[in-house]
C-alpha positions in Angstrom: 0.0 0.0 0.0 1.7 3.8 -1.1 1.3 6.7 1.1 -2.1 8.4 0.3 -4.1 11.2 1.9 -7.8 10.7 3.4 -10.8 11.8 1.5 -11.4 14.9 4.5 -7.8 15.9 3.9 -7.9 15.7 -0.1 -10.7 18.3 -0.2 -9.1 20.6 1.6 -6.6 21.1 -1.7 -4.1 19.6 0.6 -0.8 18.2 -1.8 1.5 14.9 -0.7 5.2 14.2 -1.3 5.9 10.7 -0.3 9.7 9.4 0.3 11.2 5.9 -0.3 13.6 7.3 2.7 14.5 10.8 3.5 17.1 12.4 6.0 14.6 14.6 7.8 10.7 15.3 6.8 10.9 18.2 8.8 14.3 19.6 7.2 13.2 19.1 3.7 9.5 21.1 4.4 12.0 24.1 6.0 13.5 23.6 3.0 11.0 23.6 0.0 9.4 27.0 2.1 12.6 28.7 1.8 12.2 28.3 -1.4 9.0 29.3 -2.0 6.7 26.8 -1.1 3.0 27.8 0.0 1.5 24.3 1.0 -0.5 22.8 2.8 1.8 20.3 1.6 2.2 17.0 3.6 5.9 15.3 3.4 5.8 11.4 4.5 8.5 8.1 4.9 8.1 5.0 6.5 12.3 5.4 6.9 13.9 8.7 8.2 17.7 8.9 8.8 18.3 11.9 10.5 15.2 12.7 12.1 15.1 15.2 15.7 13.3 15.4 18.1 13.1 18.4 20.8 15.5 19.8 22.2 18.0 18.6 19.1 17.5 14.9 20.1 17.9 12.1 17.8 14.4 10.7 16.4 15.4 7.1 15.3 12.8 6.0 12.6 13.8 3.1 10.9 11.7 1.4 8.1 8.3 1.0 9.0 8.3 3.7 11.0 6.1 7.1 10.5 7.9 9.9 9.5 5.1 12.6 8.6 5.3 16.8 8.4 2.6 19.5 7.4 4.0 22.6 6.1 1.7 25.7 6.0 2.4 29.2 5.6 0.4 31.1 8.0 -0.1 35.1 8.6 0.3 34.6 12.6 2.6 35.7 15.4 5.3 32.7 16.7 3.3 32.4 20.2 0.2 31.8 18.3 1.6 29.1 16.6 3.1 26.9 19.1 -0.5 26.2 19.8 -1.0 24.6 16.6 1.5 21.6 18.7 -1.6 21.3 20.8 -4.4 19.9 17.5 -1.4 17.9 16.4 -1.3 15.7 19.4 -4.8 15.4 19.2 -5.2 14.9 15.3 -2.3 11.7 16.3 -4.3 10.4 19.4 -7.7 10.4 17.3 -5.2 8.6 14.2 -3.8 5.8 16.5 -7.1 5.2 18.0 -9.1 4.7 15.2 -6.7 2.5 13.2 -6.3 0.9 16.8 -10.5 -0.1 16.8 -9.7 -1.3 13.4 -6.9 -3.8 13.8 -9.1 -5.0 16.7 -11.8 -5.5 15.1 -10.4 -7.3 12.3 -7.9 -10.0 15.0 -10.4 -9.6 18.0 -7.6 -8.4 20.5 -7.8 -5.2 22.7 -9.1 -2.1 22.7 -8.1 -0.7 25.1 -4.7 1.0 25.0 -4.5 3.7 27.1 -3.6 6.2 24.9 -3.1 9.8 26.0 -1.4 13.7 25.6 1.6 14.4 27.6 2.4 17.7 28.1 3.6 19.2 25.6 4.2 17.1 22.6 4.2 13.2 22.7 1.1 10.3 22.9 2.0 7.4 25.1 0.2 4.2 25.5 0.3 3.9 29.3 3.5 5.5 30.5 5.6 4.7 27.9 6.1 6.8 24.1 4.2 5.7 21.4 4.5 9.2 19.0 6.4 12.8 19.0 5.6 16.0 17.6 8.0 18.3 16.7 6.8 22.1 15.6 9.7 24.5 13.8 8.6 28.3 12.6 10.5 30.2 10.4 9.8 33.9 8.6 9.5 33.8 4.9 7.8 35.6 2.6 3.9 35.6 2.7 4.0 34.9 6.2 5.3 32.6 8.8 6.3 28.8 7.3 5.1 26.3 10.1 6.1 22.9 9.9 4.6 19.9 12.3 6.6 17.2 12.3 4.5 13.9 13.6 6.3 10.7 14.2 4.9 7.3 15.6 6.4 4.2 16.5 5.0 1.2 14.6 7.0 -1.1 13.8 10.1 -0.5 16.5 10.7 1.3 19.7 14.2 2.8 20.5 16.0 1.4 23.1 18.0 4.2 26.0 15.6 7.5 25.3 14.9 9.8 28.0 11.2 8.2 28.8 10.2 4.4 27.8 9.3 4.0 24.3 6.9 1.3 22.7 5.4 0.8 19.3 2.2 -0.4 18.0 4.0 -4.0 17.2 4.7 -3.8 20.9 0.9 -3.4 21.8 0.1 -6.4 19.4 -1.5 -3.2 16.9 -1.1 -4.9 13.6 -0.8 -1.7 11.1 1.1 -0.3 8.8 2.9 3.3 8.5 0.2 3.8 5.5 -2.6 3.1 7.5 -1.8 5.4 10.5 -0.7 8.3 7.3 -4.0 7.9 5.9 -6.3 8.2 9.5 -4.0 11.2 10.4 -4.0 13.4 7.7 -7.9 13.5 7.8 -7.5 13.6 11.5 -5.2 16.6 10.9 -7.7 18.5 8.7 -10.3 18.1 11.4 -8.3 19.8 14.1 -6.1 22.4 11.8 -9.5 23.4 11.4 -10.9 23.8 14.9 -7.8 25.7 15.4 -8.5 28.2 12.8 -5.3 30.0 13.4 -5.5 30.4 16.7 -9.0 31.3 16.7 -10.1 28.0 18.1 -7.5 27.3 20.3 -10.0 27.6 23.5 -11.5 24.4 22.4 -8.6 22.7 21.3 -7.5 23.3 24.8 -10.5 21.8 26.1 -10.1 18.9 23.8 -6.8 18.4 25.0 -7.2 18.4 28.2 -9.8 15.6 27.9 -7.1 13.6 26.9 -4.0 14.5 28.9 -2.0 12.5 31.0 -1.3 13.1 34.8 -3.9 16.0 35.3 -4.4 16.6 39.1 -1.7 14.4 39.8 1.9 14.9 41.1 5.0 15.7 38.4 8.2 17.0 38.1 9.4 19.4 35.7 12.9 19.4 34.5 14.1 22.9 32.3 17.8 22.8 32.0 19.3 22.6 35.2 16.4 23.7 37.2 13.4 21.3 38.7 10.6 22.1 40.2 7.4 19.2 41.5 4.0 19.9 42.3 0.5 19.2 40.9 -0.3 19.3 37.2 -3.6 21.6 37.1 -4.0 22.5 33.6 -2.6 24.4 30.5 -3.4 27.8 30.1 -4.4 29.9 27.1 -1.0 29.8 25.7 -0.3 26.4 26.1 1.5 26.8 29.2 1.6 24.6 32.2 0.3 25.4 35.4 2.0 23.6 38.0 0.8 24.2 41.9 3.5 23.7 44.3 3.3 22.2 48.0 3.5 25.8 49.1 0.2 26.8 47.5 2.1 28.9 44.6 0.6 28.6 41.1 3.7 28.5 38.3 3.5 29.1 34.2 6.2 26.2 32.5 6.3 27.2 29.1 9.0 24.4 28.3 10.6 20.9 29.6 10.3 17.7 30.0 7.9 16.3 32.2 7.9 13.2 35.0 5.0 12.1 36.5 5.6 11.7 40.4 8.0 13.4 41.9 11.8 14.0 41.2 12.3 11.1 44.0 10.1 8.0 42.9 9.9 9.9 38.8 13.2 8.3 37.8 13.0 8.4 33.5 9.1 7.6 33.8 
């Protein structure tokens, strides 16, 4: 089965480029808007070779793998679109999910797989990483050039990362790289469009939250050097995280990596 874009996502005069293998879906969508690009242009592999994550960290995709990223040029402010991270993780969550029910209903196994958000980019299945986003802005001419870059585990997991990985293999989720590409770029046109620049980013917040991990519970935030624990209480209208500390004090995280439980019993959870 090639790489092919859902009926919601076709209409939309969205365009695909798929790749036999490709360094970096992200890289080459920077790429093609320095150059003039307009999009919405969707750039896809099922093998990426020098793929990052945040941060600068290495996003090992080998083949079967889903390497996929959305370029747009967009007339908003950087702030505004950081948001835009927010429909991506649920556009991916609604993907996995629905070619999840599918693979179940076809081998009668699970369907339960306790998919959710975590703060601020990745899906996990229970505790451990199932996909990653990975949102770059750059100015160009016509406006701001957003790319998302979404990548799932589904054939392999790597092995030493910062939190537990797993892949859909690992969950007994028969699928391939096609399938999920196909559910998530009409998943993507349903949320791009809630967001609506920005516009809609109330209920995408609302959505998200829906669907997050470790809300009202006890986590530990590291951003550089610094940590700081408390109690996950929400996001904000920027996206921001609003911890509440044993003391009572109520702090916006804008970035870092999150732990759920505290720095002591959190370890690389």
């Amino acid at each position: 089965m090639a790489f092919s874009l859902g009926p919601r996502s076709q209409s939309s005069g969205t365009r695909l480029v798929a790749f036999e293998s490709i360094g970096s879906t992200n890289a080459e969508a920077l790429a093609r808007a320095r150059a003039g690009e307009a999009g919405p242009l969707w750039l896809v592999t099922d093998q990426q070779t020098a793929g990052r994550g945040r941060r600068s960290r290495a996003w090992v995709s080998p083949r079967g793998n889903l390497a996929a990223s959305i370029l747009e040029i967009i007339d908003v402010t950087p702030a505004v679109a950081a948001t835009l991270g927010f429909a991506a993780g649920l556009a991916l969550d609604a993907a996995l999910r629905q070619v999840s029910i599918e693979a179940a209903l076809r081998t009668g196994g699970a369907a339960d797989w306790g998919f959710a958000l975590k703060w601020p980019n990745d899906v996990l299945a229970g505790r451990e990483k199932l996909s990653g986003i990975l949102l770059e802005a750059e100015a160009v001419a016509g406006g701001l050039a957003i790319v998302v870059g979404m990548g799932t585990n589904v054939v392999s997991a790597p092995q030493g990362t910062p939190y537990p990985a797993t892949s859909l293999a690992a969950l007994g989720i028969q699928v391939g790289a096609e399938d999920l590409f196909h559910a998530l770029s009409d998943a993507w046109a349903e949320f791009r469009g809630i967001w609506d620049e920005g516009h809609g980013f109330s209920e995408i917040r609302r959505l998200w939250l829906e669907r997050a991990a470790g809300i009202g519970a006890p986590i530990s935030i590291q951003a550089g050097e610094k940590s700081v624990e408390g109690i996950f209480e929400t996001i904000d209208d920027t996206g921001c995280l609003i911890l509440k500390t044993d003391g009572g004090e109520r702090i916006s995280i804008a970035a870092g990596d999150v732990h759920f439980g505290t720095a002591r019993s959190a370890g690389a959870a």
